[in-house]
mmCIF file of the N, C-alpha and C atoms, coordinates in Angstrom:
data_MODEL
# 
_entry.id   MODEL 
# 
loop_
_atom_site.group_PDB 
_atom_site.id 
_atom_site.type_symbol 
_atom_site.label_atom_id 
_atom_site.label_alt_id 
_atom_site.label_comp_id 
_atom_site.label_asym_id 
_atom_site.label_entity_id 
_atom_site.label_seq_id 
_atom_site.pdbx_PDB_ins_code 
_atom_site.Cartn_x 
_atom_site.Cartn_y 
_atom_site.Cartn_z 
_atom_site.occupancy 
_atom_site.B_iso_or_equiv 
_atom_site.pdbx_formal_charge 
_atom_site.auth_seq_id 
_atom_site.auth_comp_id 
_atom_site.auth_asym_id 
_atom_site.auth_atom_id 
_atom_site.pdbx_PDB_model_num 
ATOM 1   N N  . UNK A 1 1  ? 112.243 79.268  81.876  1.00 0.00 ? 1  UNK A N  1 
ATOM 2   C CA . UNK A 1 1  ? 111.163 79.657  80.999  1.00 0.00 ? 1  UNK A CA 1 
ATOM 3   C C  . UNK A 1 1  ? 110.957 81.163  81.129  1.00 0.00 ? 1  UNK A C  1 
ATOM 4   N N  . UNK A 1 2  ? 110.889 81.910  79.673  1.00 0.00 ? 2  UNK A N  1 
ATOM 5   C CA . UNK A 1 2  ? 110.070 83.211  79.969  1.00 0.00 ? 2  UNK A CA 1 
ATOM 6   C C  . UNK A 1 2  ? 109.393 83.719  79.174  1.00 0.00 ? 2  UNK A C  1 
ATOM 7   N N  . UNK A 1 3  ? 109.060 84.792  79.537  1.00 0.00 ? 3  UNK A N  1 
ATOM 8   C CA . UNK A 1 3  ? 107.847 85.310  78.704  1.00 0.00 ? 3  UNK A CA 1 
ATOM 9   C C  . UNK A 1 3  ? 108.093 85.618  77.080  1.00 0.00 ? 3  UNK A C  1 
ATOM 10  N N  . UNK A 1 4  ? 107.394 84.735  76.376  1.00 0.00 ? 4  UNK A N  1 
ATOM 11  C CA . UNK A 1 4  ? 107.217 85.501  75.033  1.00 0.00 ? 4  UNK A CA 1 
ATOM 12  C C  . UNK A 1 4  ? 106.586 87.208  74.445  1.00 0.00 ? 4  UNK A C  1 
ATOM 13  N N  . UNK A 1 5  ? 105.866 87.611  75.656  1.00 0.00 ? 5  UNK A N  1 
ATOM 14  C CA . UNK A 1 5  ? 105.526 89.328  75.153  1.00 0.00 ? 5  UNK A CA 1 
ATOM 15  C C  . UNK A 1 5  ? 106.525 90.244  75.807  1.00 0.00 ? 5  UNK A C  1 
ATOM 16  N N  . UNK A 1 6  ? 106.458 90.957  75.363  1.00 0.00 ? 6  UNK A N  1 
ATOM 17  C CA . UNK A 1 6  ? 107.383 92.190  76.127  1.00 0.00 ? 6  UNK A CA 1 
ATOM 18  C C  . UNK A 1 6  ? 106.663 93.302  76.832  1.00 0.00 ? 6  UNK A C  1 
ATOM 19  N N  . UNK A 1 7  ? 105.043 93.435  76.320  1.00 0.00 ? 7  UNK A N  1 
ATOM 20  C CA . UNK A 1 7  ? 104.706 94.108  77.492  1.00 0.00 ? 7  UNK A CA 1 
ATOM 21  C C  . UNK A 1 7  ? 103.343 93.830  77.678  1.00 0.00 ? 7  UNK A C  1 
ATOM 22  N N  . UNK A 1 8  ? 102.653 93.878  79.013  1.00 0.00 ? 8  UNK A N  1 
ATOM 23  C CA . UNK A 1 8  ? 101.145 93.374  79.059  1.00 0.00 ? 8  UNK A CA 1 
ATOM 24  C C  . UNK A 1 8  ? 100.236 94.196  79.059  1.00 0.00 ? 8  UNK A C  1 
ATOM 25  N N  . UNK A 1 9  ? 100.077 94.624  77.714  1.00 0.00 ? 9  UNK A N  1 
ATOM 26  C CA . UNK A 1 9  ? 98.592  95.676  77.725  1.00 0.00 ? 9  UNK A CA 1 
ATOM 27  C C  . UNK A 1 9  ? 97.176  95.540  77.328  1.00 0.00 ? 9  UNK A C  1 
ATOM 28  N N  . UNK A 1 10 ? 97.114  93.987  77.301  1.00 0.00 ? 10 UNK A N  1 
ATOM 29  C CA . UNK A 1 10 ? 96.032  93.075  77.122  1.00 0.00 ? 10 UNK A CA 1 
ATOM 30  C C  . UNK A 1 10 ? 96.157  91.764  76.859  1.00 0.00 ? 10 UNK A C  1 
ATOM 31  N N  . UNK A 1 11 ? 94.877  90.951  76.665  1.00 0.00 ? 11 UNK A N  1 
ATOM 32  C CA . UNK A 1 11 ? 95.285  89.994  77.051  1.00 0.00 ? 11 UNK A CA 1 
ATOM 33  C C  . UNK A 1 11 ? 94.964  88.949  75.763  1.00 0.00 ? 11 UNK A C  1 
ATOM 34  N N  . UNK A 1 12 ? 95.312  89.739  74.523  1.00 0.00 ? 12 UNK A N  1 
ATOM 35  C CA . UNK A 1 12 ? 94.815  89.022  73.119  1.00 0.00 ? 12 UNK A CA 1 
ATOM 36  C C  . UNK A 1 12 ? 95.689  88.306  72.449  1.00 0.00 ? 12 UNK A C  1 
ATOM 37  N N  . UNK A 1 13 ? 97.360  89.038  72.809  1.00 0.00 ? 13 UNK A N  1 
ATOM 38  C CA . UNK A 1 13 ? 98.091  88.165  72.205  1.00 0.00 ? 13 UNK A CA 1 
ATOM 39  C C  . UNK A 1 13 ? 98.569  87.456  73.758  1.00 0.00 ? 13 UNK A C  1 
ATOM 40  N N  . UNK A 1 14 ? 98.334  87.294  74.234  1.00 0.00 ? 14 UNK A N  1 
ATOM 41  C CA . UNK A 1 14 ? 99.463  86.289  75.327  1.00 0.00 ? 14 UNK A CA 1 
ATOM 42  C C  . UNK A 1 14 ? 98.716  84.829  75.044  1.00 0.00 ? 14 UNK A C  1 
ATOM 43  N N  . UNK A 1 15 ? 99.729  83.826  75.370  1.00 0.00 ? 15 UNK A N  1 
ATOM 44  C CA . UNK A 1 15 ? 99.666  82.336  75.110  1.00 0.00 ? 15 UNK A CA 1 
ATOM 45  C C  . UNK A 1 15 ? 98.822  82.125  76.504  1.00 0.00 ? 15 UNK A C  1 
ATOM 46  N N  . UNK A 1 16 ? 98.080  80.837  76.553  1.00 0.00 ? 16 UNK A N  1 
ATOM 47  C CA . UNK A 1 16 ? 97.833  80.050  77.600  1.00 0.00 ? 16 UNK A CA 1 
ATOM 48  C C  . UNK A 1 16 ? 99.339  79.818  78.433  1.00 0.00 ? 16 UNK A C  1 
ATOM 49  N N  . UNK A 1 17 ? 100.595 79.533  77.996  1.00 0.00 ? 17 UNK A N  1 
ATOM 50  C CA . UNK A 1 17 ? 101.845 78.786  78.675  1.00 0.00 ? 17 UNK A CA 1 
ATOM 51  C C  . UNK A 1 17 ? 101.970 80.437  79.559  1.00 0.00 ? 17 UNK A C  1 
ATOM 52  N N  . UNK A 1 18 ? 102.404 81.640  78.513  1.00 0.00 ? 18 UNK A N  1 
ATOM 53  C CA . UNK A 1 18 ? 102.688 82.885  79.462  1.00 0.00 ? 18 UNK A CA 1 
ATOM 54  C C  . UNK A 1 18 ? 101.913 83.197  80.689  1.00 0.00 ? 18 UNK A C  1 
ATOM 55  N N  . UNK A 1 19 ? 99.997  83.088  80.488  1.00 0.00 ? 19 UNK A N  1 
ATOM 56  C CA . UNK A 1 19 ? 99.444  83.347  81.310  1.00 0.00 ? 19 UNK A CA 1 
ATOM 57  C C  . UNK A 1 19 ? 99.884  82.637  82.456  1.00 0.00 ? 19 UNK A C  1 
ATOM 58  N N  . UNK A 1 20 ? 100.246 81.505  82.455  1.00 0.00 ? 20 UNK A N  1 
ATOM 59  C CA . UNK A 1 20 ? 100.471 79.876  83.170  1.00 0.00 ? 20 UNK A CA 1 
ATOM 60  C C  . UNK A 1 20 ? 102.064 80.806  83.876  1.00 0.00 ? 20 UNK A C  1 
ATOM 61  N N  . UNK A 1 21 ? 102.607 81.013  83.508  1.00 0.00 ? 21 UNK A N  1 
ATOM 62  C CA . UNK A 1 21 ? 103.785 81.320  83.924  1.00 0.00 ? 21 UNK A CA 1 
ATOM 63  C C  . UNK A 1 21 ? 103.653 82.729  84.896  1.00 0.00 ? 21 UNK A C  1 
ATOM 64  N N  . UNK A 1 22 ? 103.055 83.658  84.564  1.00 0.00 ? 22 UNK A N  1 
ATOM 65  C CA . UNK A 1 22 ? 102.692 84.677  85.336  1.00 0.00 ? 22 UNK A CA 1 
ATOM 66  C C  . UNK A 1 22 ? 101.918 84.437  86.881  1.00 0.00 ? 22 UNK A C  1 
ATOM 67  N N  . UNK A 1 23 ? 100.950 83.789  86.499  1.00 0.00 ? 23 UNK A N  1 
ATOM 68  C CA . UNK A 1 23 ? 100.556 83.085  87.378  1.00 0.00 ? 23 UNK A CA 1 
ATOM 69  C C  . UNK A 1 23 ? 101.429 81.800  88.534  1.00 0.00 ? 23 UNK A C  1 
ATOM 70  N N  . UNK A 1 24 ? 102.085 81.163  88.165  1.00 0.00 ? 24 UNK A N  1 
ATOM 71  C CA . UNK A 1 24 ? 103.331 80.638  89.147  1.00 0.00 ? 24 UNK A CA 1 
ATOM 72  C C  . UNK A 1 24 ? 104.048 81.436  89.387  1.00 0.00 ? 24 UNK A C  1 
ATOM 73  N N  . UNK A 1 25 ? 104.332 82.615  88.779  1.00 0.00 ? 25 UNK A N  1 
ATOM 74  C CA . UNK A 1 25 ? 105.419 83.943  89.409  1.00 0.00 ? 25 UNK A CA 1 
ATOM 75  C C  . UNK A 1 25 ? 104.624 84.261  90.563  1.00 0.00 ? 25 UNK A C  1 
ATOM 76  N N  . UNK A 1 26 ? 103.818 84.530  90.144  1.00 0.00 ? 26 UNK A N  1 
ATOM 77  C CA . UNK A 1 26 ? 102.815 85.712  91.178  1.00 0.00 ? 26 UNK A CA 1 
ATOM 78  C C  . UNK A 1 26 ? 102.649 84.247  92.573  1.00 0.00 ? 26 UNK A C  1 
ATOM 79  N N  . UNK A 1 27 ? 102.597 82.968  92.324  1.00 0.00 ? 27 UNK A N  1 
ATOM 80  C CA . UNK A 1 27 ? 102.514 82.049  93.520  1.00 0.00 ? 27 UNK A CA 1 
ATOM 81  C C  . UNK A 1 27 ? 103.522 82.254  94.199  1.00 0.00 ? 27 UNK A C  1 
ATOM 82  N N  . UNK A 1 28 ? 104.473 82.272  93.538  1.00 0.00 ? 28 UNK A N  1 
ATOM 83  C CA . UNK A 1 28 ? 106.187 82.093  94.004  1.00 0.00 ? 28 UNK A CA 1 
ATOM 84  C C  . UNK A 1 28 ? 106.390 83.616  95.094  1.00 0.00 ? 28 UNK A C  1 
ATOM 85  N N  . UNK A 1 29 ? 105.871 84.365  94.338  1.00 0.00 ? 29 UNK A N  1 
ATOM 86  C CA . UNK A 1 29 ? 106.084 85.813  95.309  1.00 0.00 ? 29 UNK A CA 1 
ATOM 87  C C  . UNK A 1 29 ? 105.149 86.309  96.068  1.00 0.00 ? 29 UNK A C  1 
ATOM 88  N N  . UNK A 1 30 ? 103.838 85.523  96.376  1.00 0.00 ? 30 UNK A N  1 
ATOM 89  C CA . UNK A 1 30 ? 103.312 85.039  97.483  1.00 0.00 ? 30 UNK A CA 1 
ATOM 90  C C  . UNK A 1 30 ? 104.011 84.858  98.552  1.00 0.00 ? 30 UNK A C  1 
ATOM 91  N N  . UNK A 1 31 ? 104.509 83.289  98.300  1.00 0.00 ? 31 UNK A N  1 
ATOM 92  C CA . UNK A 1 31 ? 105.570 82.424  99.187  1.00 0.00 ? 31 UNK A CA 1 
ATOM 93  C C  . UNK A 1 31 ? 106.327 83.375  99.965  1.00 0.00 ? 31 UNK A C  1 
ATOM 94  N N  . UNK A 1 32 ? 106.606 84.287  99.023  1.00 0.00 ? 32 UNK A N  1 
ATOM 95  C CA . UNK A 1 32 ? 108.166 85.433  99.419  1.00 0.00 ? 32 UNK A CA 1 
ATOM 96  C C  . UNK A 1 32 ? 106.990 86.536  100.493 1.00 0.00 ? 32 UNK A C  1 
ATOM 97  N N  . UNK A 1 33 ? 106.126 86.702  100.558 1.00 0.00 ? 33 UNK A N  1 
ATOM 98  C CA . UNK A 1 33 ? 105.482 87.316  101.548 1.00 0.00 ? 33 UNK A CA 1 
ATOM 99  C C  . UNK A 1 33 ? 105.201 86.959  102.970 1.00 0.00 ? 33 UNK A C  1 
ATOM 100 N N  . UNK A 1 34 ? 105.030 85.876  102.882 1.00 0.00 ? 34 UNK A N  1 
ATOM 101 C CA . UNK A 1 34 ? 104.748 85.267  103.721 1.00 0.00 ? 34 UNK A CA 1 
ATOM 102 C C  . UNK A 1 34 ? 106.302 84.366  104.802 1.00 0.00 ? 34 UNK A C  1 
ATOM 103 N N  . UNK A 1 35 ? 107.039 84.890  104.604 1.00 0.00 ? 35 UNK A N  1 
ATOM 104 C CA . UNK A 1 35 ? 108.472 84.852  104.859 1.00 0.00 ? 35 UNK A CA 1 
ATOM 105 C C  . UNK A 1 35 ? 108.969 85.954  105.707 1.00 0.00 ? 35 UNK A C  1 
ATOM 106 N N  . UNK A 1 36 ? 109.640 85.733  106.604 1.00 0.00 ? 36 UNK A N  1 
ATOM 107 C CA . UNK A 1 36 ? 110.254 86.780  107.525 1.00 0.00 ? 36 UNK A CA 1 
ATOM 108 C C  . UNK A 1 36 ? 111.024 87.554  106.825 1.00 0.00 ? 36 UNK A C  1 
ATOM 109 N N  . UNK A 1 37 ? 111.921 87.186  106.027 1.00 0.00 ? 37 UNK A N  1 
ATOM 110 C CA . UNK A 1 37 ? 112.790 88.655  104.814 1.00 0.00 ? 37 UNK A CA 1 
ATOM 111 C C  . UNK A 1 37 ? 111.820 88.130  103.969 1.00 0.00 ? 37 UNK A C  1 
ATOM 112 N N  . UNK A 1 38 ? 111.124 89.835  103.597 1.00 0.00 ? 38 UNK A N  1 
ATOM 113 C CA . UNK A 1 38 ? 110.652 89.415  101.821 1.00 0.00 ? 38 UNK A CA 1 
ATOM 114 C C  . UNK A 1 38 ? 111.284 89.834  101.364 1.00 0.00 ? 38 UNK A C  1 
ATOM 115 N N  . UNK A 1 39 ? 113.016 89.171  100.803 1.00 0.00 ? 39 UNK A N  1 
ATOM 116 C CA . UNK A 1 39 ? 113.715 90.054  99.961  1.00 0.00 ? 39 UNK A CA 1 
ATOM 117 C C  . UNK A 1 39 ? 114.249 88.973  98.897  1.00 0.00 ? 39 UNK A C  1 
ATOM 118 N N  . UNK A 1 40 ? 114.228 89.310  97.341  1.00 0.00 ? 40 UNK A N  1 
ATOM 119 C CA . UNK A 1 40 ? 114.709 87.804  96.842  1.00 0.00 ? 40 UNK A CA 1 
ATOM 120 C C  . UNK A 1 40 ? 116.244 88.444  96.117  1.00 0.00 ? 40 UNK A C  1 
ATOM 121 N N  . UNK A 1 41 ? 117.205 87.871  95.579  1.00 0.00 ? 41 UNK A N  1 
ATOM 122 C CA . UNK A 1 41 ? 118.138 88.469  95.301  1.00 0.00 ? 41 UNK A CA 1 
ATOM 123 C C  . UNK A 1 41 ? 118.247 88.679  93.494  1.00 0.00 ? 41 UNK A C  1 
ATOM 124 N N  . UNK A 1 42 ? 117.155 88.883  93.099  1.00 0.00 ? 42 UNK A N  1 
ATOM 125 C CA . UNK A 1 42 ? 116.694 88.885  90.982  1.00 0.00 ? 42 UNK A CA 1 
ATOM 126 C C  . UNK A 1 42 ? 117.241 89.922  91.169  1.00 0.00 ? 42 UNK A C  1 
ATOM 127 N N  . UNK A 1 43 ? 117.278 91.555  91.308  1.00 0.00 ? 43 UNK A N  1 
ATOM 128 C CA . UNK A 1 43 ? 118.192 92.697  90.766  1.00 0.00 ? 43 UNK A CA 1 
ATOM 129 C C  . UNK A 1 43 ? 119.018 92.613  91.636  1.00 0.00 ? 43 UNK A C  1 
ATOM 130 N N  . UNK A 1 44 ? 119.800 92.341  92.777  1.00 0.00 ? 44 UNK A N  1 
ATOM 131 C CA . UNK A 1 44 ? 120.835 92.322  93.604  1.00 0.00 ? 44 UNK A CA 1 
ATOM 132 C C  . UNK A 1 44 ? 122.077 92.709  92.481  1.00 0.00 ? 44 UNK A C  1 
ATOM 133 N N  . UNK A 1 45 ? 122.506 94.323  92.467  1.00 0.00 ? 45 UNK A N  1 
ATOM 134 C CA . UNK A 1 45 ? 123.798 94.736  92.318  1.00 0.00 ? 45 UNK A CA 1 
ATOM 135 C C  . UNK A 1 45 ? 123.357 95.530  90.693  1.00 0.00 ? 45 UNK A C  1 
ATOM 136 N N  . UNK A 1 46 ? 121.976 95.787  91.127  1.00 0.00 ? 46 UNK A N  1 
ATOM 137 C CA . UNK A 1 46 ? 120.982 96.608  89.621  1.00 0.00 ? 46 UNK A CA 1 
ATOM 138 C C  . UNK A 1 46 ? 120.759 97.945  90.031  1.00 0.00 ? 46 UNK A C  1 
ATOM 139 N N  . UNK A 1 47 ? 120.423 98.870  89.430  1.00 0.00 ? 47 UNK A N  1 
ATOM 140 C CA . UNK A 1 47 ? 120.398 100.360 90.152  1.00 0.00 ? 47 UNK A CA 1 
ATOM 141 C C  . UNK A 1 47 ? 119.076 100.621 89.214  1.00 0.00 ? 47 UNK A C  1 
ATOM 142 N N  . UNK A 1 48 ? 117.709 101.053 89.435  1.00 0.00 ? 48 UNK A N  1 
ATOM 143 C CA . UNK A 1 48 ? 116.652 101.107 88.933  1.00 0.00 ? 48 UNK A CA 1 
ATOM 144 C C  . UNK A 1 48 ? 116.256 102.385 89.381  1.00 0.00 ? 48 UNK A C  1 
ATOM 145 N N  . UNK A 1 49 ? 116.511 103.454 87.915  1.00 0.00 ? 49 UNK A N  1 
ATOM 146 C CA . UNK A 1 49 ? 116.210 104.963 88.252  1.00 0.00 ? 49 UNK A CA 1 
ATOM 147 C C  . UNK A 1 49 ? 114.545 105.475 88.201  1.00 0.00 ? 49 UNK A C  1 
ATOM 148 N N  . UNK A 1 50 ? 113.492 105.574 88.839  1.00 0.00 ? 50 UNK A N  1 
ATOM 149 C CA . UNK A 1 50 ? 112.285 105.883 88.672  1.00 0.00 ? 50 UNK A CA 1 
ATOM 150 C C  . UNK A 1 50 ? 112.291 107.384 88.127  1.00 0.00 ? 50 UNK A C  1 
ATOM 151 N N  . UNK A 1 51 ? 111.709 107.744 86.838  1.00 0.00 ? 51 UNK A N  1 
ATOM 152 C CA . UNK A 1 51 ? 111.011 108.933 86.783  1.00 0.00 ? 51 UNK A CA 1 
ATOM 153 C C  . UNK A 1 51 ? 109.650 108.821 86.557  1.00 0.00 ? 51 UNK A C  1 
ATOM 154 N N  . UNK A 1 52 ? 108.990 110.239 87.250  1.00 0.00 ? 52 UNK A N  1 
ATOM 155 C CA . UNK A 1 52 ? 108.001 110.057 86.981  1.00 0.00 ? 52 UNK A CA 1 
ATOM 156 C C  . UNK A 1 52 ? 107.027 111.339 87.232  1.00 0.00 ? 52 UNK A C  1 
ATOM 157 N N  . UNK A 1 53 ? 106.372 111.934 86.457  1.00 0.00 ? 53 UNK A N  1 
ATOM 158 C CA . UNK A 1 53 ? 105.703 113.088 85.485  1.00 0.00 ? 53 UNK A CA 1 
ATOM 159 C C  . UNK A 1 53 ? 105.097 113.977 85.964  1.00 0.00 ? 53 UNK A C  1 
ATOM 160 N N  . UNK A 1 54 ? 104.164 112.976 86.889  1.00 0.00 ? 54 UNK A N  1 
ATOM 161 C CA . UNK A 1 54 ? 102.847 113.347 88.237  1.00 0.00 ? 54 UNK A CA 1 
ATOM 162 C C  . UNK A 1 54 ? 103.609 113.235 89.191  1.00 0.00 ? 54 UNK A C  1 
ATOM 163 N N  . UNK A 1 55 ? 103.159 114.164 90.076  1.00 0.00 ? 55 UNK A N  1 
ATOM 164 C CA . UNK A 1 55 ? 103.536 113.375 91.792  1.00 0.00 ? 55 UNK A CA 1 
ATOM 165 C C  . UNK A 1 55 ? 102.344 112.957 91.987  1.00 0.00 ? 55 UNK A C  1 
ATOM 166 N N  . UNK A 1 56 ? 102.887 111.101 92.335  1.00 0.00 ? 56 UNK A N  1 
ATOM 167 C CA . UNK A 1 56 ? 102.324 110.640 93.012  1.00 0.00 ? 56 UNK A CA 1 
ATOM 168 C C  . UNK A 1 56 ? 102.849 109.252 93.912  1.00 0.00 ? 56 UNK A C  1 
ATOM 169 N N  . UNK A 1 57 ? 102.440 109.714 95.159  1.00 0.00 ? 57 UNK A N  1 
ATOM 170 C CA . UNK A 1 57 ? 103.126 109.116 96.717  1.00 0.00 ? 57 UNK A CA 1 
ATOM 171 C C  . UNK A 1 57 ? 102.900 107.246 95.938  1.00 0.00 ? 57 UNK A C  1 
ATOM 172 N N  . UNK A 1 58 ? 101.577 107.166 96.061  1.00 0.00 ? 58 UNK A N  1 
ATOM 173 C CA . UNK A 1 58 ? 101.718 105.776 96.235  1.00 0.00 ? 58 UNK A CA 1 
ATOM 174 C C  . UNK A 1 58 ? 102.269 104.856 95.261  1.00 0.00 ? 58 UNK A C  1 
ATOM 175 N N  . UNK A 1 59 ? 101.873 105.468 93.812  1.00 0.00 ? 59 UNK A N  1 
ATOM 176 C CA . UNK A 1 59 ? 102.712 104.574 92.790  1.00 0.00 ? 59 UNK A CA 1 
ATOM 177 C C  . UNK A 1 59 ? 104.422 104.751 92.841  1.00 0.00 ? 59 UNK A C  1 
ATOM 178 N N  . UNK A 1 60 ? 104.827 105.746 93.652  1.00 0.00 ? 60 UNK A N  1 
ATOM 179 C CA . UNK A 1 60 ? 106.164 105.844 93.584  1.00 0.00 ? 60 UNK A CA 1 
ATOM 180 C C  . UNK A 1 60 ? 106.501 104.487 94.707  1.00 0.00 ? 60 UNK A C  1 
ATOM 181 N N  . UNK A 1 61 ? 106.209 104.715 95.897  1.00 0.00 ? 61 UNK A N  1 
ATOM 182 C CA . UNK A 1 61 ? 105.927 103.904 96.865  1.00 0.00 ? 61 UNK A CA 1 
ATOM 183 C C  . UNK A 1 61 ? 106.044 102.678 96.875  1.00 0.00 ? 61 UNK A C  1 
ATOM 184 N N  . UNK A 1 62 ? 104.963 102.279 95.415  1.00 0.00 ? 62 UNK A N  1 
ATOM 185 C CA . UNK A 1 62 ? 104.446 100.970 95.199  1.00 0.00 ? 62 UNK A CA 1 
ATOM 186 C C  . UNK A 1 62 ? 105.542 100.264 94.074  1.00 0.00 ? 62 UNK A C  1 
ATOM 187 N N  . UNK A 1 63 ? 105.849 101.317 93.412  1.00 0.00 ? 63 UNK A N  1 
ATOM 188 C CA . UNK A 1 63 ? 107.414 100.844 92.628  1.00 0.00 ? 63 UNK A CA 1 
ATOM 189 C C  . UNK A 1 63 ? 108.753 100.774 93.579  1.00 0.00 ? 63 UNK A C  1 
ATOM 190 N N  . UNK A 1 64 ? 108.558 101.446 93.750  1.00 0.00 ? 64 UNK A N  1 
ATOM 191 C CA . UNK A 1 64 ? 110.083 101.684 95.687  1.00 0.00 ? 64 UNK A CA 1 
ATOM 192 C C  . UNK A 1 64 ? 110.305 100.309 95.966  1.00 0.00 ? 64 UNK A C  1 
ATOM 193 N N  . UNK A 1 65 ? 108.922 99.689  96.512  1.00 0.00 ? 65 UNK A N  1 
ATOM 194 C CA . UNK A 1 65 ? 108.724 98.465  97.456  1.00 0.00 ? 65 UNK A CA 1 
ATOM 195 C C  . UNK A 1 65 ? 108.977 97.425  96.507  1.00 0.00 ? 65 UNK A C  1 
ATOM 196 N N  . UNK A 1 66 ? 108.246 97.415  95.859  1.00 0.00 ? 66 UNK A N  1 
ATOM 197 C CA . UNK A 1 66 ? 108.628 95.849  94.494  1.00 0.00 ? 66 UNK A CA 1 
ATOM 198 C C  . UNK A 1 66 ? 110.052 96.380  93.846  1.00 0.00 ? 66 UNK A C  1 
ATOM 199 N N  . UNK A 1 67 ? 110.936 97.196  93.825  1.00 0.00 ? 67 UNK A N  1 
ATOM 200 C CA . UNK A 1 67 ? 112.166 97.417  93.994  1.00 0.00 ? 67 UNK A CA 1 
ATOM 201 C C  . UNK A 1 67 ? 113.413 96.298  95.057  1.00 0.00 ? 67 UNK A C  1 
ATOM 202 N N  . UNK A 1 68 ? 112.707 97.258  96.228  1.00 0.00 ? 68 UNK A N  1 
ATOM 203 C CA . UNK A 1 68 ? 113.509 96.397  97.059  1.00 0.00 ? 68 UNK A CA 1 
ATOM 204 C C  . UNK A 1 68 ? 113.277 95.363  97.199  1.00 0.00 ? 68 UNK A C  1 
ATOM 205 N N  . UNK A 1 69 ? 112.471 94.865  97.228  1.00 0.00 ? 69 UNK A N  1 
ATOM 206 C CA . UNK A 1 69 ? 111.615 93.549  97.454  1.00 0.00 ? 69 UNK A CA 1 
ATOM 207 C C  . UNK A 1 69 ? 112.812 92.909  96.765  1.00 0.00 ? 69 UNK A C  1 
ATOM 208 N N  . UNK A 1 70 ? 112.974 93.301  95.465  1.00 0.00 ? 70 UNK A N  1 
ATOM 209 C CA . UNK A 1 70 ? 113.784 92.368  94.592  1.00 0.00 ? 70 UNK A CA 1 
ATOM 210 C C  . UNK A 1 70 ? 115.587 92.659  94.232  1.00 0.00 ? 70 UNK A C  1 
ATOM 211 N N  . UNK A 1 71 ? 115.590 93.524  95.798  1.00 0.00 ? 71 UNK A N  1 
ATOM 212 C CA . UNK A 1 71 ? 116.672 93.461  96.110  1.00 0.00 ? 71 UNK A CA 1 
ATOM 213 C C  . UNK A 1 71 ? 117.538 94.498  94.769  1.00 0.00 ? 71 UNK A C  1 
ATOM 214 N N  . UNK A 1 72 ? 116.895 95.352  94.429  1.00 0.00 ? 72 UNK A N  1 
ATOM 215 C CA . UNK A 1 72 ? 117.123 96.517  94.076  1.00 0.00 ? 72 UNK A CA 1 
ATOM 216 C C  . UNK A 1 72 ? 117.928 98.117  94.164  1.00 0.00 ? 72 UNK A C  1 
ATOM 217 N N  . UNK A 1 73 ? 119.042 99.085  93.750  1.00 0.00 ? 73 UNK A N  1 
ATOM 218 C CA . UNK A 1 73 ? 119.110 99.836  94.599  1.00 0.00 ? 73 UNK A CA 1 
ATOM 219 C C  . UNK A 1 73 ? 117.972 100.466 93.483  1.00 0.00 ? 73 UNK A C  1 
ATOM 220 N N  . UNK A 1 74 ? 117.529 102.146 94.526  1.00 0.00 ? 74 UNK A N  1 
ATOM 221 C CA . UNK A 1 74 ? 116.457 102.681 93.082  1.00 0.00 ? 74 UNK A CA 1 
ATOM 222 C C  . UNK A 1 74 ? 117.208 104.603 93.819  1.00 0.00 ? 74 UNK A C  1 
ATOM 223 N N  . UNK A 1 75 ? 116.465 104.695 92.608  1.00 0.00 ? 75 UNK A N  1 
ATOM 224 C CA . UNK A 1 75 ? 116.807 106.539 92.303  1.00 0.00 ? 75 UNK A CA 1 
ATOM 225 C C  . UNK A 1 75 ? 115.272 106.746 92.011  1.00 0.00 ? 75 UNK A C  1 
ATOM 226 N N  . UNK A 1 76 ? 114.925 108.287 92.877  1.00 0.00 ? 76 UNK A N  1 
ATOM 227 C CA . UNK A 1 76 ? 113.853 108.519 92.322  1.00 0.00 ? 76 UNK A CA 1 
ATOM 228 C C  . UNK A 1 76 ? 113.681 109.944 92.157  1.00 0.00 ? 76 UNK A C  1 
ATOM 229 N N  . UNK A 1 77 ? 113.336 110.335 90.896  1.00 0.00 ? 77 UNK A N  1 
ATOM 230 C CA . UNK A 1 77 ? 113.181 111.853 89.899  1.00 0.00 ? 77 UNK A CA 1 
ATOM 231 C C  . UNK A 1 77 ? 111.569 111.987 89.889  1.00 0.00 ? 77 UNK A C  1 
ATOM 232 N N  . UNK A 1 78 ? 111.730 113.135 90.093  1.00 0.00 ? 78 UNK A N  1 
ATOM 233 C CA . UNK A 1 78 ? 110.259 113.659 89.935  1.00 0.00 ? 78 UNK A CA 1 
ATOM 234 C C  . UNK A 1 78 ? 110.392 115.324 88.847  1.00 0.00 ? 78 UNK A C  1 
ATOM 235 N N  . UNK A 1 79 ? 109.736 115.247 87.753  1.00 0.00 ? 79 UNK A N  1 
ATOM 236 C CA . UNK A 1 79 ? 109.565 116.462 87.081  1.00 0.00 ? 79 UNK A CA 1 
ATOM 237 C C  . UNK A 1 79 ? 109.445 117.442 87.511  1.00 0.00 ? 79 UNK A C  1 
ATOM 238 N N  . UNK A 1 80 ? 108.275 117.609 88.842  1.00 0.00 ? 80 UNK A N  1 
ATOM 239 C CA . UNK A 1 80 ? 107.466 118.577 89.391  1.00 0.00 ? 80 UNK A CA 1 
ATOM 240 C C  . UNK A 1 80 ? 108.667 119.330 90.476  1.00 0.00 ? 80 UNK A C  1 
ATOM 241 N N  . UNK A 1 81 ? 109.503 118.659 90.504  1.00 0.00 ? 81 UNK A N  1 
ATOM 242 C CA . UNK A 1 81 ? 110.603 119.356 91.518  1.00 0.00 ? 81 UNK A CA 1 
ATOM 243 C C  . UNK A 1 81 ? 111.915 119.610 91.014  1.00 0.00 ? 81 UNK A C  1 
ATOM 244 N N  . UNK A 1 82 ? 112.475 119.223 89.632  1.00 0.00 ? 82 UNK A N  1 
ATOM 245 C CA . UNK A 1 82 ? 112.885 119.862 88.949  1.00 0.00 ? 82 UNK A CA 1 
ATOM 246 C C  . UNK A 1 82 ? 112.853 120.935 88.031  1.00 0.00 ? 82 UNK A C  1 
# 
């Protein structure tokens, strides 16, 4: 099953089934926390380039981690240092 929207910037068009489904994702990767590897293998052999405009530590951080998490490699560009 997956999602019928492509991106979540409110919550007017999403179905009851999508919400339903987001919600068992988000259970499922719970589970994966609470686990000695939190690592699952969904991008395993994906290369996920971050740019990004602002510096800023934690949203880079916070994308980094749900990266690897999902078994990710990542690249990360920053404007401010180019």
């Amino acid at each position: 099953m997956s999602l019928n929207i492509k991106h979540l910037l409110g919550l007017q068009d999403v179905s009851k089934n999508d919400i339903q489904l987001i919600l068992d994702t988000a259970t499922t990767f719970r589970e994966v926390l609470d686990r000695p590897i939190k690592k699952v293998p969904t991008l395993k052999g994906t290369t996920i380039v971050n740019l990004f405009y602002e510096n800023s530590t934690r949203t880079r951080l916070s994308f980094e981690l749900a990266e690897k998490r999902l078994s990710a490699d990542t690249l990360n560009f920053s404007t401010s240092n180019s």
